[in-house]
C-alpha positions in Angstrom: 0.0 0.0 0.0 1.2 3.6 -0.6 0.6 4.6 3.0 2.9 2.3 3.9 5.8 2.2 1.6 5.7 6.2 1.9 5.8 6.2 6.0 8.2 3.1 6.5 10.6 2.9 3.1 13.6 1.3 5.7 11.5 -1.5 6.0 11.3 -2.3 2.2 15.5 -2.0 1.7 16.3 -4.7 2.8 14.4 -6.7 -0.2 16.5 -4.8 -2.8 13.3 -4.9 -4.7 12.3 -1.8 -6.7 9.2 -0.1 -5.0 6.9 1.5 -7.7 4.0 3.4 -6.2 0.4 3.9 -8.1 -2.3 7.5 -7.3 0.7 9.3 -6.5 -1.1 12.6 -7.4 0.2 15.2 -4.5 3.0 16.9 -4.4 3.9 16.1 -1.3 3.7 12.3 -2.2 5.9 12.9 -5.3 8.5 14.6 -3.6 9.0 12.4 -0.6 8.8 9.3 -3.0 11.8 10.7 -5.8 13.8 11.5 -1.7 13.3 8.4 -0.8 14.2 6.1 -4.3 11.4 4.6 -5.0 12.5 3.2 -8.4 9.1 4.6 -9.6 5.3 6.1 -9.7 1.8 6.1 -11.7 0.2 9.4 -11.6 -2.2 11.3 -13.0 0.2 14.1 -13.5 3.2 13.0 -14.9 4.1 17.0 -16.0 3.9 18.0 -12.7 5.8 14.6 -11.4 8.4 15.6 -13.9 8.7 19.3 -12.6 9.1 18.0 -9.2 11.6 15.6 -10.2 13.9 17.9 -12.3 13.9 20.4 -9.1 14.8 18.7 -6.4 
């Protein structure tokens, strides 16, 4: 689940399985997933995902 990948991604490590996350539409989502290396998202706003992205 999102919830959980986003609030405990130390717990997923471990695994060394890439971590892709769907309905991440927020900003707040998008940027704490590209901190955190989640090897990936699906969102409705891929422009916006890709403005984040590029400025962090």
């Amino acid at each position: 689940k999102k919830k959980y990948v986003l609030k405990y991604p130390e717990l997923l490590a471990p695994d060394h399985r890439p971590i892709r996350l769907w309905g991440i539409d927020s900003e707040t989502d998008m940027r704490y997933a590209f901190q955190h290396n989640i090897a990936g998202i699906f969102t409705d706003f891929p422009e916006k995902a890709r403005h984040i992205r590029q400025h962090l």
